[in-house]
N, C-alpha and C positions, 0 to 999 in steps of 0.2 A: 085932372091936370090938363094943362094946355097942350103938350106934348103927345096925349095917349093916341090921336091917330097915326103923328109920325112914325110915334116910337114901334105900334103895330105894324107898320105899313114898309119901314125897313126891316120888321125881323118878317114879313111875308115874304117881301119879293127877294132874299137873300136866301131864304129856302127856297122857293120858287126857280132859282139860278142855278141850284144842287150847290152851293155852298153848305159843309158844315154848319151845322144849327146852333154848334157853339160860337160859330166864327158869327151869327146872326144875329145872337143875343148879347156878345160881345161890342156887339155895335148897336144894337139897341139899345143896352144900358150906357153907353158911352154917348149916345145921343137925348136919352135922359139927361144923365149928371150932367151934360152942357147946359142945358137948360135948366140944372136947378141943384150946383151946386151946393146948396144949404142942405141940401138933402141928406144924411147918414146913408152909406152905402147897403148896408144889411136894408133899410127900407126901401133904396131905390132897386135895389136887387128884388123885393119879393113883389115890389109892382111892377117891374117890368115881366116876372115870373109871370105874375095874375093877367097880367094884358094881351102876353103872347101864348099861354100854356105850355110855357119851355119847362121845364125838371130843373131848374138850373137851383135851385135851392142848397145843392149840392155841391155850390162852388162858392160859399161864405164858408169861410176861415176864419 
């Protein structure tokens, strides 16, 4: 996807700032779905998992 540096590149430097890695990926994936809406959540969730190696699998409901 078009997104996958950004999407990397704010859950890096968000860690990097000692932000919460939930509040990282929380905005990673929020910067995904802007950019791709169409997406189903459950999938935009296990690529943005895959891109950053967050655990966050664990936060589909």
């Amino acid at each position: 996807m078009c997104c996958r540096v950004a999407v990397e590149r704010v859950y890096r430097e968000l860690c990097a700032r000692a932000e919460p890695p939930e509040w990282a990926f929380e905005a990673a994936l929020t910067l995904y779905r802007h950019n791709h809406p169409d997406v189903p959540v459950a999938m935009a969730t296990k690529d943005v998992c895959d891109w950053t190696g967050h655990p966050a699998m664990l936060l589909l409901h």
